[in-house]
C-alpha angles and dihedrals in degrees: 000000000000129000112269124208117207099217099191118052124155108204130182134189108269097252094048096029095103091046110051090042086056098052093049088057088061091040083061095017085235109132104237116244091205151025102243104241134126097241095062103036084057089049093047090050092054079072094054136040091253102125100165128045134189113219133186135134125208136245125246096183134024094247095054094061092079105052084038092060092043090055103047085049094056096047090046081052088062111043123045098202098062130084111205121213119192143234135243139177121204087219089065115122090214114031087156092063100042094056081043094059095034077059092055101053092056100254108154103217142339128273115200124187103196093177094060095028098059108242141094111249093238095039097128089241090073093049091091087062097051094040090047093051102039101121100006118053127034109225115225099201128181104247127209140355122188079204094058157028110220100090113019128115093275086060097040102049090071099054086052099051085047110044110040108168092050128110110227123181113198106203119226095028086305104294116058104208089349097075099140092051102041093045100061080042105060119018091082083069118098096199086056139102137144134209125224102238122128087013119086089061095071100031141086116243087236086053090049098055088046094057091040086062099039093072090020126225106284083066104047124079129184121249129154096202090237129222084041106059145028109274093206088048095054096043083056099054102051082050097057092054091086096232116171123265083257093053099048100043077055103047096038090048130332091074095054096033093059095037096051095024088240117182118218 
């Protein structure tokens, strides 16, 4: 068996970590498996073959991204199986800086969440952080909401066309409960790949396969959204497709370990 990277992993520091997991299931009406710290995440993945994770939370406001980074680098500090990506926030006064010093503390990239940050993923607040991390950073970006509009194709195209050279990750196979829209849309992009997580729950294994291919597998990465799903769940789905061996060495852990220079 091969290792396997969990792309996708909410953590939250140990005295706020129910809580917020809870507020993001309202915020999705989706009751939460699981509380969001590392801890748990480590204990839960002693029952799977996941043996890497990638971890971040996101920023609500600009003040927060500071003590957030630090967090998910200390964290990362601690624990040699985890890849930290950081936070940012387009309000900040000083988004420069605030790469500058993500970079610094050894993350790996930046995970933005427009839907629950507040923003659309082309408002021109948000173009310093693209420009800043072309070449340099892949951006992990929660993709697609039928509720909304901040983060949807539509939103996404632009930044692409844009900004070539830069890695975006579009979450939940880049349209979260707008697959069918957001797939024709992007997988045409080269700077563009996507990550399973918050999708097989609410898909068909046909469909799966079909979305997997799409994009192909160079461009697809696991991920179980924790603290939202089951890890073990989602290992064994993706098991039961019937890839080939190529496409799952690529899509448990190729594809991650290139796009976040991950060491296993």
């Amino acid at each position: 068996m091969y290792p396997i990277i969990d792309c996708h992993c909410h953590i939250y520091p140990d005295k706020i970590a129910e809580k917020a997991s809870q507020a993001t299931g309202e915020f999705y009406e989706i009751p939460m498996r699981y509380n969001g710290t590392a801890s748990e995440l480590k204990t839960l993945g002693e029952n799977t073959q996941i043996t890497h994770y990638v971890v971040f939370s996101v920023a609500t406001t600009p003040k927060q991204v500071a003590s957030i980074n630090n967090f998910i680098a200390s964290l990362v500090a601690e624990n040699n199986n985890m890849t930290g990506l950081g936070t940012l926030h387009p309000d900040s006064e000083d988004i420069e800086g605030d790469i500058e010093n993500l970079i610094s503390l050894g993350l790996k990239g930046v995970k933005l969440h427009p839907d629950i940050q507040g923003f659309k993923v082309d408002d021109y607040r948000c173009l310093k952080i693209y420009e800043l991390c072309e070449g340099r950073l892949p951006v992990l970006i929660h993709a697609g909401d039928s509720r909304y509009d901040m983060s949807n194709p539509n939103r996404i195209k632009p930044i692409l066309e844009i900004y070539k050279n830069l890695t975006v990750i579009g979450a939940h196979f880049g349209g979260y409960s707008v697959w069918d829209e957001a797939i024709p849309e992007l997988m045409k992009y080269d700077n563009f790949y996507v990550d399973s997580s918050s999708t097989f729950p609410f898909i068909t294994p046909k469909k799966a396969v079909e979305f997997i291919r799409s994009y192909g597998a160079h461009k697809v990465m696991f991920g179980t959204d924790y603290p939202m799903w089951d890890p073990k769940e989602e290992v064994d789905y993706l098991l039961k497709l019937n890839l080939s061996e190529d496409e799952y060495e690529k899509i448990f852990y190729e594809n991650a370990q290139k796009l976040f220079n991950i060491s296993l």
